[in-house]
N, C-alpha and C positions, 0 to 999 in steps of 0.2 A: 620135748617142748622147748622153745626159745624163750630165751630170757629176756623180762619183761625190756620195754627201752625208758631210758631215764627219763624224767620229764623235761620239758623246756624251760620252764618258768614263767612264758610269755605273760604279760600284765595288760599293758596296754599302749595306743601311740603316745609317744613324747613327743615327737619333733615330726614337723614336715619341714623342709629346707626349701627353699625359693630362691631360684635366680634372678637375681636382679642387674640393670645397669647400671643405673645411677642409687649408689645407698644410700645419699641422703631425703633424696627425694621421695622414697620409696617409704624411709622410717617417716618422715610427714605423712604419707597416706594413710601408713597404719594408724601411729596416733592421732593425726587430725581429721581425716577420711570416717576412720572405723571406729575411732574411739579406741582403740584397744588399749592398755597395761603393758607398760615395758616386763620381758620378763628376765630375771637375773638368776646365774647362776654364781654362789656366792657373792663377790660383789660386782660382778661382771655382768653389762647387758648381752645380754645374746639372742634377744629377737621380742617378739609379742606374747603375748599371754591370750589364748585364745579357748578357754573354757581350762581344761585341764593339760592341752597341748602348746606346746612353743612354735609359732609360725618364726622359722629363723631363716634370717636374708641372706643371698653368696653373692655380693657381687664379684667374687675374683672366679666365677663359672661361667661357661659359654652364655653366651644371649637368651633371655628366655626365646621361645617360640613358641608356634601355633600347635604344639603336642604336648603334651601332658608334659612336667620336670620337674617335679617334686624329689626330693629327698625323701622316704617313711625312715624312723628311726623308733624302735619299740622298746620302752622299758622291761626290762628281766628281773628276774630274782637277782641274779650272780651271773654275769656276761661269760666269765669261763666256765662255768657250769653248763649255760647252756649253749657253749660251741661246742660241747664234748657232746651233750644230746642230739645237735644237730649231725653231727660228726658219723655219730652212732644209726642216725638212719640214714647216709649213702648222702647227707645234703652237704653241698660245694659251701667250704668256709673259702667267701673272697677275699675278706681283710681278717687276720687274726685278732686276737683280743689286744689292744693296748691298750695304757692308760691315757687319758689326755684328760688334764686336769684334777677333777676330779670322781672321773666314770674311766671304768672299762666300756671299751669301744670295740665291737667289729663289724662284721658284714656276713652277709651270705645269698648264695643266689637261689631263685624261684625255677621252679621247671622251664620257665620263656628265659633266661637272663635277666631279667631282673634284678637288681642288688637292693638287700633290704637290711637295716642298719640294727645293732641291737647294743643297747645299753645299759651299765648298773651302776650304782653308787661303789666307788672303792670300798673297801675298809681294811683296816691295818692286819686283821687274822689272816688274808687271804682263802675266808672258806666261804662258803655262801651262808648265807642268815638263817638263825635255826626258823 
């Protein structure tokens, strides 16, 4: 019998990332447009506040266009947790775990190529949260 596979931890979206041209113009639309809530991580803006998820701007990314470019990035239990889960079922880790900032950060691809983002809060134990 195979042994069971770890779990992932998957939670839910956190961020969809948007390219943009112009970022000023752009955070006007949000706030004044949409109405939306800056949203900050620590004391840093990093994009809108849009129910529970961060719509976050790139203007240093190619041009948007007429096909879908969204960034998804999915909150985790423990991001190196679950690139070993992911790891563990045959799935392509494209970015490894770093830290940036305050989150562990990676990636991994979808059966199409796809890159889809996963993220956890650091913490100083380095184990995942009981």
């Amino acid at each position: 019998m195979r042994d069971p596979l770890p779990p992932l931890g998957l939670k839910y979206v956190k961020v969809v990332a948007l390219s943009v041209t112009e970022l000023e113009r752009a955070n006007r639309f949000y706030q004044e447009k949409l109405g939306l809530e800056p949203a900050f991580e620590g004391k840093e803006q990093v994009g809108w506040q849009l129910g529970q998820v961060i719509l976050m701007l790139k203007p240093d990314w190619a041009a948007p266009t007429d096909r879908p470019n969204p960034r998804i990035t999915v909150a985790t239990d423990h991001a190196p947790t679950t690139q070993e889960a992911l790891r563990a079922r045959g799935i392509t880790i494209a970015n490894e775990v770093q830290v940036y900032g305050d989150f562990h950060v990676g990636s991994f691809l979808d059966s199409e190529g796809n890159k889809l983002w996963f993220c956890s809060p650091t913490n100083t134990s380095g184990s995942p949260p009981a």
